[in-house]
N, C-alpha and C positions, 0 to 999 in steps of 0.2 A: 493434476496436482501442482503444477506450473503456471504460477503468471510472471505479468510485468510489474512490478511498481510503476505507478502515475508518475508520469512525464518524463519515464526513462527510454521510452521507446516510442516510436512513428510510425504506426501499423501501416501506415499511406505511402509512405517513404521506405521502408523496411521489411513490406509484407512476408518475402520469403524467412525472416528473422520470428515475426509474429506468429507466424503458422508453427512454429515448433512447439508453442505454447498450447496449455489446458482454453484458457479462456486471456482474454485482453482488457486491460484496466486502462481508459482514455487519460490524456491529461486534466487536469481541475478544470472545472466549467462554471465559471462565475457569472452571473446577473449579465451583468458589462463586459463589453471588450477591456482588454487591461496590454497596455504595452509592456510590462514587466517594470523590473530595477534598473538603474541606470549601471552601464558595464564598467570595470569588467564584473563579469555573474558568476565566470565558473572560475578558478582554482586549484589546485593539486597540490597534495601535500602529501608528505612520507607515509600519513597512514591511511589516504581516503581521500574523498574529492568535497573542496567545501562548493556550496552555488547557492544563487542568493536572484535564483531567475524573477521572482515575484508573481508566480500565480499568468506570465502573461499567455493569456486564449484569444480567441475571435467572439468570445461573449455566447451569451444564452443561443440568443434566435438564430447565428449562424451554423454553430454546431448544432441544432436541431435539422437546421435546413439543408444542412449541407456534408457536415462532417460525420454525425451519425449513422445518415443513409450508406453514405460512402462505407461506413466501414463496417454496416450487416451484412451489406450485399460482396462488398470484394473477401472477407475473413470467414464467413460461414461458421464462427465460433461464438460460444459465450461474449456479450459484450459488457462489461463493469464498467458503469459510469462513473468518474469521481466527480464531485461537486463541495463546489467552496461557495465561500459569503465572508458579510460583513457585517449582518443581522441573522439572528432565527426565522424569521420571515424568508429570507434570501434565500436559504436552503431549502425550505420548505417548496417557496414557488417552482422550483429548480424542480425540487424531487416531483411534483405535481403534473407537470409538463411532460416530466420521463415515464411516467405512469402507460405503459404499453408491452408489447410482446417484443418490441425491440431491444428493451434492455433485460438482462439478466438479476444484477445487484444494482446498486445502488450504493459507491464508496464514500461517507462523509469525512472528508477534511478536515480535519478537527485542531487539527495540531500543524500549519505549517510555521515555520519558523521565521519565514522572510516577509509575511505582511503581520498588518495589524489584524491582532483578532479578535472576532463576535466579542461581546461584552456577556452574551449569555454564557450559560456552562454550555460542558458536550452533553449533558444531560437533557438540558433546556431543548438545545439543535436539536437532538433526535425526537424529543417528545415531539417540539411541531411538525417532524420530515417524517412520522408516524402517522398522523394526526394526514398525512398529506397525500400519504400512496401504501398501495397494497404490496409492492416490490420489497425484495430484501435490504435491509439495510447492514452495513457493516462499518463501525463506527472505529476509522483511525484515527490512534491516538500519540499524544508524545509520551516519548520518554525523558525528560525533562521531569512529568511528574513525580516525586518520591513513593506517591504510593498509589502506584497505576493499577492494581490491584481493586482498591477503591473505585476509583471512575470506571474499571470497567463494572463493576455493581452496580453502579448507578447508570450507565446508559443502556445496560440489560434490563435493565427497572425501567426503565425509558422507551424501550422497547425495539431494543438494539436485534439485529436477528445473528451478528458475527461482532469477530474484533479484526482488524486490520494494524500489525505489530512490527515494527515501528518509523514512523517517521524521523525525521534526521534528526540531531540534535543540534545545536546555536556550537559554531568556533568560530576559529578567529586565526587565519595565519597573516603573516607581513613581508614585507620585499625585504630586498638588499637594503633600501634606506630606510626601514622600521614602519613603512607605513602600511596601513589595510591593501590586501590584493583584491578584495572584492569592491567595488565600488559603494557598497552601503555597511561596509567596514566587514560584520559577520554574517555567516552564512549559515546553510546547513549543512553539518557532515555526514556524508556516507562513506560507503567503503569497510573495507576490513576492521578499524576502528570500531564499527556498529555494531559489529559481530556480537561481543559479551553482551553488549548492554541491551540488542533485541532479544537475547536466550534468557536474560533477567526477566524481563518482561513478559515473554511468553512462556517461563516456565510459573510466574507470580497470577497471570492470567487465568493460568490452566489448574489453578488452585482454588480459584477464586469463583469461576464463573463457567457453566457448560456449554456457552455459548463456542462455536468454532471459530478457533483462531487461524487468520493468514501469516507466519511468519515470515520478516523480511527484514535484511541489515546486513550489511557484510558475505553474503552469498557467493562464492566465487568457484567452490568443489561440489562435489557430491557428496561431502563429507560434510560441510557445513548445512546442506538440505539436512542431511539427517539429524544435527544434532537438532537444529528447527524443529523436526517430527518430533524425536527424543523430548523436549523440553513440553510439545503437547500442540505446536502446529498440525493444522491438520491441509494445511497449503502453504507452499513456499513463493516468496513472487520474488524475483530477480531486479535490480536495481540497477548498480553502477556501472557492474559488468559487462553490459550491454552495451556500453559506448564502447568499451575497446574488443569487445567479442562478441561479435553477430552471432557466431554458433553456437554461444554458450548452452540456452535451450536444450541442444541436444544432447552437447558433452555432459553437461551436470547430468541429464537424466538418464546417461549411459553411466556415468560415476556413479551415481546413486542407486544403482541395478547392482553394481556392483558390490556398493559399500553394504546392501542390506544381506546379498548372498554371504558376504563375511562373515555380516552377523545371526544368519540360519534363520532371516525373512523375507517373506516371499514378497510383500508390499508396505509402501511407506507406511498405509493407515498399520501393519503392527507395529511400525516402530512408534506411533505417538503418544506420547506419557512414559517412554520407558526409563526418561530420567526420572521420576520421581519412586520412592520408595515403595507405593503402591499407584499403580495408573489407576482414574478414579473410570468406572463405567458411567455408561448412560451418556455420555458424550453427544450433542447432539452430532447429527451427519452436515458435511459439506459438499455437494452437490455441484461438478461446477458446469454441469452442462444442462443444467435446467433453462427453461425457457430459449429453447435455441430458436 
């Protein structure tokens, strides 16, 4: 019921960290090599951490060759690719190539903050990354939209197989002498601040659409996994936390044993939907050890 969020964690650098985890979501894997934003990237601020990395990987062919194998063979878990572009095309080719028993999902990128994005909808992107492989796809989005509610209708119509809830949002902090601390001024925020506004999302989500949601944003207790479930997650992925807590993994999922004993359940999936008036059935299932 545990993952990482993309590009908060280095299963290669970090293993003993990653293994605490349900399954592992790779950093974004774009077409091209990409050296990121110019520094500084990352940030800290009272409520969260702003970074403004830019998508930078070693590009398609390399992570194929080099970085995927690496991390079937050393993780022995679930692998979630995420994959980014800058056309519908882009993603598609992307998703096409992953098309194997190596990978598990298939994360689309839909919503990062700190490049330029596709000119298609996330609609458009998942119709051709359909169109491209038989794998799961699970289509993250921002919260930036007002009514993400909507989109996600539309790339479940698109032929979305999850949602992936949520990506940062665009801030903006300043130094001592008023100017941007991030080098390409704003950034993305995570952190505690995310908190409200991913439970927005995936309680609006889980109204919306039976597709299964991954919630993520502000995750730091056991108590925040569950309000995630509560709200109609049906998986939590871990973010920020992770830079200053290697064990988190485990702690959260020791808190969250606890937090649901409190609440007289025996596992997260009965907590999900329990914030809504009535939890809706027929939910689909989230599976995360398929295709191991």
């Amino acid at each position: 019921m545990l993952l990482n969020a993309s590009g908060c964690l280095d299963a290669l650098t970090a293993p003993e960290t990653a293994k605490q985890l349900d399954a592992f979501v790779t950093k974004t894997v774009t077409p091209l090599p990409r050296g990121g934003n110019a520094p500084a990237r990352i940030a800290e601020t009272d409520v969260g951490m702003l970074n403004s990395i830019g998508l930078a990987n070693p590009g398609r062919e390399r992570f194929l060759r080099h970085t995927l194998p690496r991390l079937t063979t050393s993780l022995g878990m679930p692998i979630w690719v995420s994959v980014g572009g800058f056309r519908a095309h882009e993603y598609a080719e992307t998703c096409e190539r992953l098309d194997g028993d190596a990978v598990a999902v298939i994360e689309l990128n839909l919503s990062c903050p700190n490049v330029e994005e596709a000119p298609e909808s996330a609609a458009e992107i998942v119709a051709a990354c359909r169109a491209a492989t038989r794998l799961p796809l699970y289509a993250k989005l921002s919260p930036a939209s007002w009514d993400i509610a909507a989109v996600a209708r539309a790339v479940e119509a698109a032929g979305a197989d999850g949602l992936s809830l949520v990506n940062t949002i665009r801030g903006l902090a300043l130094d001592r002498d008023l100017r941007p601390r991030l080098g390409t001024g704003a950034g993305g925020l995570s952190g505690p601040a995310l908190k409200p506004i991913a439970l927005a999302a995936v309680h609006a989500c889980y109204q919306a659409t039976p597709l299964p949601i991954v919630g993520m944003g502000g995750v730091q207790t056991g108590r925040d996994a569950l309000e995630l479930f509560a709200a109609g997650a049906r998986a939590v992925a871990l973010g920020t936390v992770l830079f200053t807590d290697p064990s988190a993994p485990a702690r959260i999922r020791d808190e969250l044993a606890a937090e649901l004993a409190a609440h007289g359940l025996s596992s997260p999936l009965d907590a999900v939907g329990i914030a809504h008036a009535e939890p809706l059935p027929g939910r689909k299932h989230l599976d995360l050890r398929s295709r191991v």
